[in-house]
PAMI-266070 format. One record per residue: x, y, z of N, C-alpha, C, O, CB in turn; residue number from 1. Coordinates in steps of 0.1 Angstrom, whole numbers, plus 5000, padded with zeros to 4 digits. Glycine has a CB too. Layout:
// PAMI-266070
[node [X Y Z] [X Y Z] [X Y Z] [X Y Z] [X Y Z] NUM] ...
//
This chain:
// PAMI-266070
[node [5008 4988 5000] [5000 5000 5000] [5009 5012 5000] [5018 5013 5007] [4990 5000 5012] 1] [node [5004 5024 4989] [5013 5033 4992] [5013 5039 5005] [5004 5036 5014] [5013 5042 4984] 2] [node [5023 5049 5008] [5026 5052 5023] [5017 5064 5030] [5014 5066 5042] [5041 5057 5025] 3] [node [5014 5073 5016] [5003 5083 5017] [4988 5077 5024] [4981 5079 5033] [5001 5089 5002] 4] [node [4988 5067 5012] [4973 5060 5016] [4971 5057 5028] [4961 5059 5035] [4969 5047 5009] 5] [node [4984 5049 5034] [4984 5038 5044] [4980 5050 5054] [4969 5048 5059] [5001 5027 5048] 6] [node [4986 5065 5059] [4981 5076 5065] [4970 5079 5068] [4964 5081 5079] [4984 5083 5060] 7] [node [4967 5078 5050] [4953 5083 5053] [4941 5076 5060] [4931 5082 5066] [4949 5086 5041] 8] [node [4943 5064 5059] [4936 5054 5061] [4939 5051 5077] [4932 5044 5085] [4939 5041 5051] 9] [node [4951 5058 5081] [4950 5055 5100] [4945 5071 5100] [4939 5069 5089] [4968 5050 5112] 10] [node [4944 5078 5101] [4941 5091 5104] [4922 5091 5105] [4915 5094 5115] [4949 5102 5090] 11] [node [4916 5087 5089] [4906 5091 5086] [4892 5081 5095] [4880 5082 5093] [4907 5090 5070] 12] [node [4898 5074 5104] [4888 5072 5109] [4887 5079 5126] [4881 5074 5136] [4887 5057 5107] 13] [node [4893 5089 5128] [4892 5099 5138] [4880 5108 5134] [4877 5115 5124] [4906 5108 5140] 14] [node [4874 5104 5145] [4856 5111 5143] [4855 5127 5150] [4851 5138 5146] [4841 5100 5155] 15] [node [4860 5122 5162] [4861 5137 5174] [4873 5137 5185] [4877 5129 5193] [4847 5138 5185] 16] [node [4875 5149 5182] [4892 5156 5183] [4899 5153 5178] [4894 5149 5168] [4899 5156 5191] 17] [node [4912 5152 5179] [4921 5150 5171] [4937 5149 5178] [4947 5154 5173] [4919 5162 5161] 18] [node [4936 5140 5191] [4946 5136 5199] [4947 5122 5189] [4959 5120 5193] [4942 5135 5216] 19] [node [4945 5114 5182] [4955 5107 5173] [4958 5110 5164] [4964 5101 5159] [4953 5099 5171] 20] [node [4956 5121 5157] [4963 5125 5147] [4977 5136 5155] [4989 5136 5150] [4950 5134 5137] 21] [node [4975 5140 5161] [4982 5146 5170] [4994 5136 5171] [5006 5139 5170] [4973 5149 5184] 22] [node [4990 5124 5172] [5001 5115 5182] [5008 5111 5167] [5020 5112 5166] [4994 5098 5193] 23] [node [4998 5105 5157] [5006 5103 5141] [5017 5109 5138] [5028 5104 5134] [4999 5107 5130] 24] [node [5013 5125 5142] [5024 5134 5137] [5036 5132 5143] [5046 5129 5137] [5021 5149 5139] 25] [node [5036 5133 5156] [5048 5132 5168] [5057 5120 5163] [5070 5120 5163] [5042 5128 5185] 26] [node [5047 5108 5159] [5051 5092 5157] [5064 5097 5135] [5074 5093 5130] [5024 5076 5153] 27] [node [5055 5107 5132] [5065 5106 5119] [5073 5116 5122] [5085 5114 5121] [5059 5107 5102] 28] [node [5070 5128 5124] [5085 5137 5133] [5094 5132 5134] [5104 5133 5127] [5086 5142 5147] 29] [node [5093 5122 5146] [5103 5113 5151] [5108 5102 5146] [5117 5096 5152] [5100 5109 5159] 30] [node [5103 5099 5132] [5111 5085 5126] [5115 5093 5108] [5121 5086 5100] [5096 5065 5126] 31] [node [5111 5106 5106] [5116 5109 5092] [5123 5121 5092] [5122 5129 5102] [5104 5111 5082] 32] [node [5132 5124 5081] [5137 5139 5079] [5128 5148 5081] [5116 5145 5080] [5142 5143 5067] 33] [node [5131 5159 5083] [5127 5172 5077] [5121 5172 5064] [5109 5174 5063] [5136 5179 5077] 34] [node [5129 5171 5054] [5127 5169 5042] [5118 5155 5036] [5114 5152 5024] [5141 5171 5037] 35] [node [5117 5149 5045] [5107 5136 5041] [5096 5139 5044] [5087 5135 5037] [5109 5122 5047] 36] [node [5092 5147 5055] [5083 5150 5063] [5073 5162 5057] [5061 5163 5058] [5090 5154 5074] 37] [node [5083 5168 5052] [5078 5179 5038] [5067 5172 5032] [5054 5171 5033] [5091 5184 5025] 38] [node [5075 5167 5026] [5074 5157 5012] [5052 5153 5021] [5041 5158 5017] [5093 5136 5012] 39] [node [5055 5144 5030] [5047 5133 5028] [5036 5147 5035] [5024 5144 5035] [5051 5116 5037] 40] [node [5039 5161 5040] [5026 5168 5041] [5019 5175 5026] [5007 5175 5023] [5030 5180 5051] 41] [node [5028 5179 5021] [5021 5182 5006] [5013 5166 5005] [5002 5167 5010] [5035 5185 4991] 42] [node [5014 5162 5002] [5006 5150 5000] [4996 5146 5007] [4988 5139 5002] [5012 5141 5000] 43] [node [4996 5150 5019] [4982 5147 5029] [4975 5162 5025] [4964 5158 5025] [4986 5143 5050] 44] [node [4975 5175 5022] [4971 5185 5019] [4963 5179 5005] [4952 5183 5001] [4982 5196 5019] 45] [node [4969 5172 4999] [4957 5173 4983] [4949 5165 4989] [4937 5166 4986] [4962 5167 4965] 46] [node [4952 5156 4997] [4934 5144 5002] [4924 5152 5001] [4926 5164 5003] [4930 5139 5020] 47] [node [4915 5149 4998] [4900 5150 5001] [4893 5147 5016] [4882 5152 5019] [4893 5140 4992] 48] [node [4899 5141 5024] [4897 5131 5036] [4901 5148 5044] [4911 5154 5039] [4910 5113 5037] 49] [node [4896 5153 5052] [4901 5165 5062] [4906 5158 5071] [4908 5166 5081] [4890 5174 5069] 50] [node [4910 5146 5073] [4918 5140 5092] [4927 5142 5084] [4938 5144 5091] [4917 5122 5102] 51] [node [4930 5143 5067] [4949 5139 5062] [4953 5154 5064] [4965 5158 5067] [4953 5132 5042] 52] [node [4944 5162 5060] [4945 5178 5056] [4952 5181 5073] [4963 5187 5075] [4926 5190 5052] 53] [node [4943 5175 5085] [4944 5185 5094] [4960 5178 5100] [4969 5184 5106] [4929 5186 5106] 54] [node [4959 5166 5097] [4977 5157 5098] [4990 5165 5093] [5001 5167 5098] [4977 5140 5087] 55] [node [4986 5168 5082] [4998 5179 5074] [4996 5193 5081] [5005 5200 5085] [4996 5181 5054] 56] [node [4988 5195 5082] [4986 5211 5095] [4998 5207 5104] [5009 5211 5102] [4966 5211 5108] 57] [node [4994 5195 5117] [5001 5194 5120] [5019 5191 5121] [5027 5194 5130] [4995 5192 5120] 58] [node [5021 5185 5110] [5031 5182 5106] [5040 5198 5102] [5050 5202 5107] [5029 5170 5095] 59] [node [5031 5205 5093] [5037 5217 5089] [5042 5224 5099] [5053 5229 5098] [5029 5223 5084] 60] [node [5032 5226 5110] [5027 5236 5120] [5049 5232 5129] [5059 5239 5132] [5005 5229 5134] 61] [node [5046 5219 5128] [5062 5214 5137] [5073 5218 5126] [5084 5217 5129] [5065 5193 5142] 62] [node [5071 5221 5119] [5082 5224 5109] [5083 5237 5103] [5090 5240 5094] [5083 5214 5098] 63] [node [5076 5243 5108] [5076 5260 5100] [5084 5272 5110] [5084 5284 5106] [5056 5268 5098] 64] [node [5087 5270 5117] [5099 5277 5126] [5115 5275 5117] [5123 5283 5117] [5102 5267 5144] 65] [node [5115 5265 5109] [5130 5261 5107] [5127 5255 5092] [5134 5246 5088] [5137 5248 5119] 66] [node [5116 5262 5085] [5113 5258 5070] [5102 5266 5066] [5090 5265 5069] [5110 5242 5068] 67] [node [5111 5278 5056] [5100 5290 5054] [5088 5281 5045] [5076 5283 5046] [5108 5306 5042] 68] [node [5094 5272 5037] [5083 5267 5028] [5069 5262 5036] [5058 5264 5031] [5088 5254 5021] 69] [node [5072 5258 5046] [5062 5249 5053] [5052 5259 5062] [5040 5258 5065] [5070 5238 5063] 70] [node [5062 5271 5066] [5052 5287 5070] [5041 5291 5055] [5029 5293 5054] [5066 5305 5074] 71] [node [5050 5290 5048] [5040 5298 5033] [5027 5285 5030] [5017 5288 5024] [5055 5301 5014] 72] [node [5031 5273 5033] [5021 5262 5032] [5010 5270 5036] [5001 5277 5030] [5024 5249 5042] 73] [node [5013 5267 5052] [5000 5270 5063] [4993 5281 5059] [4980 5279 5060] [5004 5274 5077] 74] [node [4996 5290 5055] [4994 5309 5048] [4986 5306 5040] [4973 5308 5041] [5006 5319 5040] 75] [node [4994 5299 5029] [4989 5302 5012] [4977 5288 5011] [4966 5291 5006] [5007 5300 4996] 76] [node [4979 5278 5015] [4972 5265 5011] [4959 5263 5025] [4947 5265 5024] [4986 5250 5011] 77] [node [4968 5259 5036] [4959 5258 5049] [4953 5267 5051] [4942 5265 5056] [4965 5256 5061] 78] [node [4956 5280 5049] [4945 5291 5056] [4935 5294 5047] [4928 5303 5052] [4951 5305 5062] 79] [node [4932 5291 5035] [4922 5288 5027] [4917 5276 5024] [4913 5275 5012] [4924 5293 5019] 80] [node [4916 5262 5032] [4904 5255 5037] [4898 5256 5044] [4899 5260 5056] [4905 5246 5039] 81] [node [4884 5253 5033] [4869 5253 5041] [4869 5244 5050] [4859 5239 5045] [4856 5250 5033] 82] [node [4871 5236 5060] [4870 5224 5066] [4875 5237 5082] [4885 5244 5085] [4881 5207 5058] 83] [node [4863 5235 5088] [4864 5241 5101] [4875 5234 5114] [4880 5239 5124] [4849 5240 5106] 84] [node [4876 5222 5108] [4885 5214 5118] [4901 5218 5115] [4910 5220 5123] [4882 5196 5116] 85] [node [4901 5217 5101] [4914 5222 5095] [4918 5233 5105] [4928 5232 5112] [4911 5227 5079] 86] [node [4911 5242 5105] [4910 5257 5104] [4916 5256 5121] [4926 5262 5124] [4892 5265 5100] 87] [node [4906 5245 5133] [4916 5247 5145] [4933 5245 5143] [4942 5251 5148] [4912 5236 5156] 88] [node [4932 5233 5133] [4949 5228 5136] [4956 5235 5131] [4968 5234 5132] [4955 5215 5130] 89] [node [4949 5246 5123] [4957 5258 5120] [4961 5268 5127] [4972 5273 5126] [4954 5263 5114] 90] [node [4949 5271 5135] [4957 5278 5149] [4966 5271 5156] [4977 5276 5157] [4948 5282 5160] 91] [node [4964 5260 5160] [4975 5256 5170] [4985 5254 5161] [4992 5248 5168] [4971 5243 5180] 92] [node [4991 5254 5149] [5005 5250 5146] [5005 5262 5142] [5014 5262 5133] [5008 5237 5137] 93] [node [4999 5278 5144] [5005 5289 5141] [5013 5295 5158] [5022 5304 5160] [4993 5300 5134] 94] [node [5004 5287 5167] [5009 5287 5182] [5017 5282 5178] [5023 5290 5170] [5003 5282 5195] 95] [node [5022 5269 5178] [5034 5261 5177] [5045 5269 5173] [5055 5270 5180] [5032 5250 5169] 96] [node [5042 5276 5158] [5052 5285 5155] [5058 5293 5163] [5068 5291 5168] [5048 5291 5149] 97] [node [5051 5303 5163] [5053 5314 5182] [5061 5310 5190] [5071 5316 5194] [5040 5315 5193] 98] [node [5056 5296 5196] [5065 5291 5207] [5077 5287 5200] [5086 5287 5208] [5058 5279 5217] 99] [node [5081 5283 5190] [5094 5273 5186] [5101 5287 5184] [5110 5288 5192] [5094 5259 5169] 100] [node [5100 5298 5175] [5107 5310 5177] [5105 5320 5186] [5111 5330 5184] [5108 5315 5168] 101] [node [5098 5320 5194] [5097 5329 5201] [5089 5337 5201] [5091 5340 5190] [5104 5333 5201] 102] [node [5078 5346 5206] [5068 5352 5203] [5070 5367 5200] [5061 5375 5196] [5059 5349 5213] 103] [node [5084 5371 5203] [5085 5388 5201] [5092 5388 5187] [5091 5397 5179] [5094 5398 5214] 104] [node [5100 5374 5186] [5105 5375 5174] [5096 5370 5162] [5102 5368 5151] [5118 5367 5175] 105] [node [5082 5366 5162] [5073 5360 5161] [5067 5375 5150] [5065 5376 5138] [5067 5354 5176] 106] [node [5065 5385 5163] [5063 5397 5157] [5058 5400 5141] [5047 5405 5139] [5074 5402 5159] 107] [node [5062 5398 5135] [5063 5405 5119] [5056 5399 5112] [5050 5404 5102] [5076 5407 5111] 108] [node [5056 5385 5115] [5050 5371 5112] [5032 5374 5113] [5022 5374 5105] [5057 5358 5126] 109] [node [5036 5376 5130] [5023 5377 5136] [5014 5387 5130] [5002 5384 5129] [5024 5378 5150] 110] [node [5018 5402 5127] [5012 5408 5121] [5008 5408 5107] [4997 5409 5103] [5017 5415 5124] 111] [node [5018 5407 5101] [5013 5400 5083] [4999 5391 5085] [4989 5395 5080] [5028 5385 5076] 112] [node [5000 5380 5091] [4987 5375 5092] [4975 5379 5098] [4963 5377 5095] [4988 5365 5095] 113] [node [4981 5386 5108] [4968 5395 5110] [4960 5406 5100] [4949 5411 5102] [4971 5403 5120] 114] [node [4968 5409 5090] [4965 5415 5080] [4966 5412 5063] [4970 5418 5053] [4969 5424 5083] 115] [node [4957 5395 5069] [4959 5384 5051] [4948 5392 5050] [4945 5400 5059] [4957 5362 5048] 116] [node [4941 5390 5036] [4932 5392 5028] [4919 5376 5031] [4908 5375 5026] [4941 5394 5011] 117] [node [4925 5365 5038] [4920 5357 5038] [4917 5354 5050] [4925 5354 5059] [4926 5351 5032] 118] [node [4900 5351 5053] [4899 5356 5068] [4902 5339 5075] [4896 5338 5085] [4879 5365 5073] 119] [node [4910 5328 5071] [4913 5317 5078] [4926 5323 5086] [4928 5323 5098] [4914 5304 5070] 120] [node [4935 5327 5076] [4945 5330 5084] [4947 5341 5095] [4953 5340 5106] [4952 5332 5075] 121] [node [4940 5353 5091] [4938 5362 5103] [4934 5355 5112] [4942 5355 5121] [4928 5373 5103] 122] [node [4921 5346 5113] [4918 5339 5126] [4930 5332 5135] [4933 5336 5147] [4908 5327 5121] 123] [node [4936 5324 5130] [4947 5317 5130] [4957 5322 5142] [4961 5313 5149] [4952 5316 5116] 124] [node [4961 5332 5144] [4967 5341 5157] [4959 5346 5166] [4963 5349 5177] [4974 5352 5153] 125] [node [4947 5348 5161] [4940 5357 5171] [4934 5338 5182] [4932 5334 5193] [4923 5373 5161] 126] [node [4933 5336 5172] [4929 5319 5184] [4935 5314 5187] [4934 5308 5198] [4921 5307 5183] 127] [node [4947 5312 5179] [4958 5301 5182] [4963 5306 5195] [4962 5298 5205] [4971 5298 5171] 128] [node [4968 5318 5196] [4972 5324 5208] [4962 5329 5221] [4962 5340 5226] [4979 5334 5204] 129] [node [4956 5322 5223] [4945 5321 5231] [4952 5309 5242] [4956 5298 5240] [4930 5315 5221] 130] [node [4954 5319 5259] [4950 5328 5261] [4959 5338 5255] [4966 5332 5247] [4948 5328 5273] 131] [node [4963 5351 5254] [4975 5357 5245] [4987 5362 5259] [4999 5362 5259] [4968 5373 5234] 132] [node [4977 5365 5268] [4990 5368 5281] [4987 5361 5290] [4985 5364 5302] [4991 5382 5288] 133] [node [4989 5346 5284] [4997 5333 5295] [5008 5330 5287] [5016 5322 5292] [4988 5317 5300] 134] [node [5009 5336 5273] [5022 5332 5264] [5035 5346 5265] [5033 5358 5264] [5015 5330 5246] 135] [node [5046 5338 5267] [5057 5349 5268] [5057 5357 5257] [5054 5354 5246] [5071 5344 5270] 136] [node [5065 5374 5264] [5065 5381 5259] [5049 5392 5261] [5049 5403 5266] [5069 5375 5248] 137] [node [5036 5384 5255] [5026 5390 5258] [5018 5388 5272] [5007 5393 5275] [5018 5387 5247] 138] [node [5025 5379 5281] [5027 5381 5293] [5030 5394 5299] [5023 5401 5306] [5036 5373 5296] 139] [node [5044 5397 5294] [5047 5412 5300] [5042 5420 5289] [5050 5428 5284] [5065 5417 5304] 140] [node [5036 5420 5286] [5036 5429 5276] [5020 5427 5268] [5019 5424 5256] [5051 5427 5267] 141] [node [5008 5428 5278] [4994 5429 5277] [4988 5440 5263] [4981 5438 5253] [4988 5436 5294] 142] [node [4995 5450 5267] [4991 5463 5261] [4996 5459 5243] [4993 5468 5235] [5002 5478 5270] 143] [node [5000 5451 5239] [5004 5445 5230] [4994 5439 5223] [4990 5444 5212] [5013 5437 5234] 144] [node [4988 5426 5230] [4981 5420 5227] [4970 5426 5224] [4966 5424 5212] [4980 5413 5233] 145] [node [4963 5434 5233] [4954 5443 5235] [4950 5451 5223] [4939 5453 5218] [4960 5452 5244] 146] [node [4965 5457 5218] [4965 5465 5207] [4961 5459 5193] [4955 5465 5184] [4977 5470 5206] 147] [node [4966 5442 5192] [4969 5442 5180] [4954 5434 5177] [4951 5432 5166] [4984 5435 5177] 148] [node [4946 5430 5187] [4936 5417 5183] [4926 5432 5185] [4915 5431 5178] [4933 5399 5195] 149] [node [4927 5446 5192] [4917 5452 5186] [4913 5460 5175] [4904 5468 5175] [4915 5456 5192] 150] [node [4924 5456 5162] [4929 5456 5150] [4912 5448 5143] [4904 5455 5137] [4945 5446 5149] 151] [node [4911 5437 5146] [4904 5429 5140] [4888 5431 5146] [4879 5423 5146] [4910 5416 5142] 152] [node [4888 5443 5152] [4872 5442 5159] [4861 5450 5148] [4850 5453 5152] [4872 5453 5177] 153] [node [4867 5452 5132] [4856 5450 5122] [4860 5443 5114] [4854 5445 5103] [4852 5460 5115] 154] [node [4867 5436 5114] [4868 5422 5104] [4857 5419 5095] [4846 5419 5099] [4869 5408 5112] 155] [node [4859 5418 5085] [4843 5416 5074] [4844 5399 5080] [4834 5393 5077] [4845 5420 5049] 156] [node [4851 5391 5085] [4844 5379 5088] [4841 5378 5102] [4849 5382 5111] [4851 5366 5084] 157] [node [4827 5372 5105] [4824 5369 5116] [4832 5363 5124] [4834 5369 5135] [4816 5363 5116] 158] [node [4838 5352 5121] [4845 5341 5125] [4861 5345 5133] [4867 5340 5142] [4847 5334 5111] 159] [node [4862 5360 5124] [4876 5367 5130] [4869 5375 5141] [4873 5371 5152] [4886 5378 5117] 160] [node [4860 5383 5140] [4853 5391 5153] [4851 5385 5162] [4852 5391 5173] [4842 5397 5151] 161] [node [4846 5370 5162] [4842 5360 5173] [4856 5359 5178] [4862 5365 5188] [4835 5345 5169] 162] [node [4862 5351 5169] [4877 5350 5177] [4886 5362 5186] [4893 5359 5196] [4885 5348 5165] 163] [node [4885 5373 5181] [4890 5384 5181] [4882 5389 5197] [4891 5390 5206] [4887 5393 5165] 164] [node [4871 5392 5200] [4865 5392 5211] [4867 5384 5221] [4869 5386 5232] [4856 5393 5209] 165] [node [4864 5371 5213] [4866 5362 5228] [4884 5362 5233] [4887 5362 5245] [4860 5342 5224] 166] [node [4892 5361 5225] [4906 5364 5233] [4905 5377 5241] [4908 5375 5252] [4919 5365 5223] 167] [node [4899 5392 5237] [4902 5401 5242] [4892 5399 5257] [4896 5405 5267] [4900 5413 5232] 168] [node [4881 5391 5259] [4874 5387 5271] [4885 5382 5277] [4887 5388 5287] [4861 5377 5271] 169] [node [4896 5369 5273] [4898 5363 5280] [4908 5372 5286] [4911 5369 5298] [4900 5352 5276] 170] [node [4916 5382 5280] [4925 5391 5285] [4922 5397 5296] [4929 5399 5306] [4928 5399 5277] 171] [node [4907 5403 5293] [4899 5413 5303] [4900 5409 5320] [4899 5416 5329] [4882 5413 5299] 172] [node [4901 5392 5320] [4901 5390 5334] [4910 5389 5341] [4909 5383 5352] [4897 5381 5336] 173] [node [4921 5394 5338] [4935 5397 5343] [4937 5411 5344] [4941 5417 5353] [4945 5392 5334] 174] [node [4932 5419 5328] [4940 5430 5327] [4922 5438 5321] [4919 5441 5309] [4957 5429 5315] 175] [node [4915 5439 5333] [4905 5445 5329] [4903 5458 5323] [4896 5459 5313] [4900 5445 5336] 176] [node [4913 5472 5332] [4916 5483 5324] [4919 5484 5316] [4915 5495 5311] [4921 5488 5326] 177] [node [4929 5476 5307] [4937 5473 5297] [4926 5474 5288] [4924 5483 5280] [4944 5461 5299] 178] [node [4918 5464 5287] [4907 5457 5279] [4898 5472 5277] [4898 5480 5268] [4897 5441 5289] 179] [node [4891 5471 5292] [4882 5483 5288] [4890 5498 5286] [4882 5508 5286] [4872 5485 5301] 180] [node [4900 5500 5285] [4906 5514 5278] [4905 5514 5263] [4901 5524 5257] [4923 5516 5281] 181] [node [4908 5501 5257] [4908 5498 5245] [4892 5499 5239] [4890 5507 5230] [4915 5485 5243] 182] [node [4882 5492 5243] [4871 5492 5237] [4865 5504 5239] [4857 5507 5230] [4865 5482 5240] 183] [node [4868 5512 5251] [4858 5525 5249] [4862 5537 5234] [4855 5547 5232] [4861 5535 5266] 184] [node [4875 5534 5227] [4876 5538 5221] [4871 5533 5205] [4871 5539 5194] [4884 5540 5226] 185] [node [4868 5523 5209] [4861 5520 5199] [4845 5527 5191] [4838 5533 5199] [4859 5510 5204] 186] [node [4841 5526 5178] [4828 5534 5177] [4815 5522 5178] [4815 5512 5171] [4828 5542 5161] 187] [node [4808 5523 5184] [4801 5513 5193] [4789 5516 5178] [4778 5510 5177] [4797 5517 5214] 188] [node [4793 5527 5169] [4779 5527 5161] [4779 5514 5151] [4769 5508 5147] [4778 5542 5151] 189] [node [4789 5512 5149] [4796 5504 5141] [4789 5492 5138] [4793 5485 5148] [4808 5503 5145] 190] [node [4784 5487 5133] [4773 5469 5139] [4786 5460 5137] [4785 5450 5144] [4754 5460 5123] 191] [node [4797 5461 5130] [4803 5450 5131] [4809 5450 5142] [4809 5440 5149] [4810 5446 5122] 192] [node [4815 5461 5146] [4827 5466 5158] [4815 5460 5175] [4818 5455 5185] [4832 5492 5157] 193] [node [4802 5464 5171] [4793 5462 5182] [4793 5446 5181] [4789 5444 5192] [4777 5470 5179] 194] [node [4794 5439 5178] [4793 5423 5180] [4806 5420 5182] [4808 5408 5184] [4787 5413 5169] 195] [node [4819 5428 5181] [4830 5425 5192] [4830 5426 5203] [4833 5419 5213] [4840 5430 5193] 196] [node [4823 5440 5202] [4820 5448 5219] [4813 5437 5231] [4814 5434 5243] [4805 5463 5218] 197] [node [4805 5434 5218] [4795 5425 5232] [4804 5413 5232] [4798 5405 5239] [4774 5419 5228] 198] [node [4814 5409 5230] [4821 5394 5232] [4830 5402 5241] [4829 5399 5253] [4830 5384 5218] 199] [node [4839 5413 5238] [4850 5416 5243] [4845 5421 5260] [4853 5420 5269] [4858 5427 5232] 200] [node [4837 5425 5260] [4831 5434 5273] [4821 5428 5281] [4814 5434 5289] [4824 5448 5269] 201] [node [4822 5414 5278] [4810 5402 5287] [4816 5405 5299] [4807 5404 5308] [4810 5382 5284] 202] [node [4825 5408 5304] [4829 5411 5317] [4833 5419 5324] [4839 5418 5334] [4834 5408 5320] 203] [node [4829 5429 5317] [4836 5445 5321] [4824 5452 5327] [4825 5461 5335] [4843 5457 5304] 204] [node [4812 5446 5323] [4799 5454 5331] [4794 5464 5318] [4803 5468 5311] [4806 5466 5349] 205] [node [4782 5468 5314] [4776 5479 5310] [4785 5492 5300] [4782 5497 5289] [4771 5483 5324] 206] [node [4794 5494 5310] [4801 5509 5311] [4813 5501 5294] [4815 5508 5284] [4812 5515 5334] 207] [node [4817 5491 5296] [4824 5483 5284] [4814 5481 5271] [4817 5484 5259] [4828 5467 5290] 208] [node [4804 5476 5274] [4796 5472 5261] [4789 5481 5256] [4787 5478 5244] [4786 5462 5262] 209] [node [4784 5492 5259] [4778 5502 5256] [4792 5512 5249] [4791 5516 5237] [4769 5508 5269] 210] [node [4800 5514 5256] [4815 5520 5246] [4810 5535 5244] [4800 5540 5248] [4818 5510 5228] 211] [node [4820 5540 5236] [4819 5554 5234] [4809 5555 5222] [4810 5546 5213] [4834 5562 5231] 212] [node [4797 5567 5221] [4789 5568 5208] [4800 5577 5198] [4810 5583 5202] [4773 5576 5211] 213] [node [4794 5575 5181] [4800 5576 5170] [4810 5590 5179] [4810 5594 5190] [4789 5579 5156] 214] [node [4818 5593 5168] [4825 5604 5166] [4826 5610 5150] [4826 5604 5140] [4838 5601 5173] 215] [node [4826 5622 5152] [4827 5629 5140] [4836 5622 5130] [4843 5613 5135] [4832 5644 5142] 216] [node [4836 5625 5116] [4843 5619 5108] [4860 5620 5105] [4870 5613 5101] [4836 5621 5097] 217] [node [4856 5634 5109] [4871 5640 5112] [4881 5636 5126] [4893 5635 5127] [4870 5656 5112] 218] [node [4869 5636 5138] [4876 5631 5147] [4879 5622 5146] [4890 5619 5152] [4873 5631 5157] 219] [node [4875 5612 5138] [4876 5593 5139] [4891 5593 5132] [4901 5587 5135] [4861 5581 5128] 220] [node [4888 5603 5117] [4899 5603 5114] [4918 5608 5119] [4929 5606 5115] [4894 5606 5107] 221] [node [4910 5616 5131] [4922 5617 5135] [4930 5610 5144] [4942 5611 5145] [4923 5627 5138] 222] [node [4920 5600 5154] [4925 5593 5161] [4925 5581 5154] [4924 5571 5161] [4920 5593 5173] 223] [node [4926 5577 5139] [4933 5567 5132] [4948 5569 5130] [4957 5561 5129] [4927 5565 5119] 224] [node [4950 5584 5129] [4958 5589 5125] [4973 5584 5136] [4984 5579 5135] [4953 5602 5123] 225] [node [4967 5590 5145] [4972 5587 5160] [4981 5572 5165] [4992 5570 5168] [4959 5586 5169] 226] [node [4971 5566 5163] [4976 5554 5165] [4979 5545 5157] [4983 5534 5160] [4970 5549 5172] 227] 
//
C-alpha cells in the first residue's frame, strides 16, 4: 500500500478531536527527515479526507519555525480550507510557531497574518494564541496583545470578530483596564465593531459594552491617525 494512503487510512477514521492525529504526527517527526516530512505533508494537503489535511497542518505547523516553505504552506494552502477542523489545527500549529521561535521575534510574522486578505488566516493568531497573556512576551507585555487583536474588531468575517473578542474577554480577566481602555475607544455605532463589543466586554459590566457613541468623521479620522 502506498505510504500516503496507508496515512490516510489511519488518520481518517478519527471522528472527534484530534489527539490521534496529534500522536501520528509526533510518531513521523520522530522516525523521518525534515525533508521527508515535507514531502509526505504536501501530499496529505491534496486528500479529500480532512483528518489527512488537518495531519499535514500538523506536521507543517512542527516544521515552519526552521522551514520557510512549510510557514508559506499554512498561509497560502491551509488558511484557505473550508473544513472548520482544518482551520483549528491551524491555529494551534501557528501557536506552535510562536512558541518554537519565540513570540516577540514572532512579531512581523504575527502581524502579516493579521492582515491576510484571507479571513482563515487572520483567525489563526487571534485563536491560536488564546490565552494571549499566559504566552511569553505578551505576558509582560498585555498592552500588546490588547492592541493588536483590537485591529480585528471590524473584520468583514464573523468568524475573525468572534475570535478576536473572545481572546480580548479572556485578557479582560486579568487586565481589565487594559481591555476596557481599548474598547471605549472604539465606535460602538459600528454593527460589526458592536458584536466584538458585546464578546470583548461580557465582563467589564455595562460601562464596556455600551462603549463610546460615534464620533465625527474627522475626529475618527484623526484618532486613526494617532495610533
Amino acid at each position: 500500500m502506498d505510504p500516503i494512503e496507508k496515512l490516510v487510512r489511519r488518520v481518517r477514521g478519527t471522528r472527534h478531536g484530534f489527539t490521534d492525529i496529534a500522536a501520528a504526527a509526533e510518531e513521523l517527526l520522530a522516525a523521518h527527515t525534515d525533508r521527508d516530512v515535507l514531502r509526505m505533508a504536501k501530499a496529505l494537503l491534496a486528500s479529500d479526507v480532512h483528518q489527512a489535511r488537518m495531519l499535514a497542518t500538523f506536521l507543517l505547523g512542527a516544521l515552519a519555525a526552521r522551514s520557510p516553505e512549510s510557514l508559506r504552506l499554512l498561509r497560502r494552502r491551509v488558511g484557505r480550507d473550508a473544513d472548520w477542523r482544518v482551520q483549528e489545527i491551524l491555529a494551534r500549529a501557528f501557536d506552535r510557531y510562536c512558541a518554537d521561535v519565540g513570540y516577540e521575534a514572532a512579531l512581523p510574522v504575527l502581524r502579516a497574518w493579521l492582515r491576510d486578505p484571507v479571513a482563515g488566516v487572520r483567525r489563526a493568531p487571534s485563536e491560536g494564541l488564546r490565552v494571549w497573556t499566559s504566552r511569553p512576551y505578551f505576558r509582560e507585555h498585555p498592552e500588546v496583545a490588547v492592541a493588536l487583536l483590537g485591529r480585528l474588531r471590524r473584520d468583514p468575517s464573523e468568524a475573525v470578530r468572534t475570535s478576536a473578542g473572545n481572546a480580548l474577554r479572556d485578557i479582560s480577566r486579568r487586565h481589565a483596564d487594559l481591555v476596557r481602555a481599548e474598547l471605549e475607544r472604539w465606535d460602538a455605532s459600528d454593527e460589526r465593531t458592536r458584536q466584538t463589543l458585546a464578546l470583548a466586554g461580557r465582563f467589564l459590566g455595562t460601562r464596556a459594552r455600551s462603549a463610546r457613541p460615534a464620533r465625527s468623521r474627522r475626529g475618527a479620522a484623526a484618532s486613526r491617525r494617532a495610533r
